[in-house]
N, C-alpha and C positions, 0 to 999 in steps of 0.2 A: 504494500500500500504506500501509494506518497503521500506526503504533506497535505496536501491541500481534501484529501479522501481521510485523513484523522481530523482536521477543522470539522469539516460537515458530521462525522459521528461526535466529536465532542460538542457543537454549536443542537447536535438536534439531543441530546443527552440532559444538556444545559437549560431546554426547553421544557424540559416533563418537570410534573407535579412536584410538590414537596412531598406527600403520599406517595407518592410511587418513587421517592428516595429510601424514604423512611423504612419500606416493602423490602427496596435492595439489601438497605443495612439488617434487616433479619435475616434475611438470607444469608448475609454473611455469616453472621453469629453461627445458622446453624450448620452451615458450612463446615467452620472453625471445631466446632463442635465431633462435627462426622471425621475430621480427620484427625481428632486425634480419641473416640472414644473406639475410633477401630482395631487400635492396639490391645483390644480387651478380646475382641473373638480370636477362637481357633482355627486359626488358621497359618497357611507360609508368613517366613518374612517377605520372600520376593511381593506376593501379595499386598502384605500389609504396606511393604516399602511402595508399590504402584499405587495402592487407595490412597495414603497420603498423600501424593503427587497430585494425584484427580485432584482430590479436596480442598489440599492449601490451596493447589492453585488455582480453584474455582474461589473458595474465599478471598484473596485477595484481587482479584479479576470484579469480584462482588463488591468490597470492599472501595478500593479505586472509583468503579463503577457509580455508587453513591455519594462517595463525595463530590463527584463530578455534578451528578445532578442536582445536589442539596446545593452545592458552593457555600460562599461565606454568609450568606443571611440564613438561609436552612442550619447552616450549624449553629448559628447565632441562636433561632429559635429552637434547638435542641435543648442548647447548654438552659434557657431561659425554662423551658418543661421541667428539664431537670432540677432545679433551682424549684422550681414552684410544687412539686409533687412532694407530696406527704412524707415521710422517712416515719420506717418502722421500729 
């Protein structure tokens, strides 16, 4: 891909919802999740060493992904949720 074919996926990334940021970053979480609770089944390491691969690197692809779309005001109104939600 050149230059100017990542503008247009980051320019139409940059356009979606803050909802459907906020979608990506769970996806990450359980992403993150999947690769490293898979160190728990029985099974190869070759295996377990390829599921991690998949995983992380769908997480951080997910990851990336969402802060592209959120940007600096999306995170702005994250850290602000965060700040205003109840603590147990």
């Amino acid at each position: 891909m050149t230059r100017p074919n990542f503008d247009k996926i980051k320019n139409w990334l940059k356009s979606l919802s803050f909802r459907t940021g906020v979608t990506v970053g769970i996806i990450c979480i359980f992403c993150y999740g999947f690769s490293f609770a898979q160190m728990l089944l029985p099974i190869s390491v070759t295996a377990k060493s390829i599921l991690w691969t998949i995983f992380f690197g769908l997480a951080k692809a997910t990851q990336y992904t969402a802060i592209i779309i959120l940007g600096k005001t999306g995170i702005d109104r994250l850290k602000e949720l965060r700040k205003s939600s109840p603590r147990c």
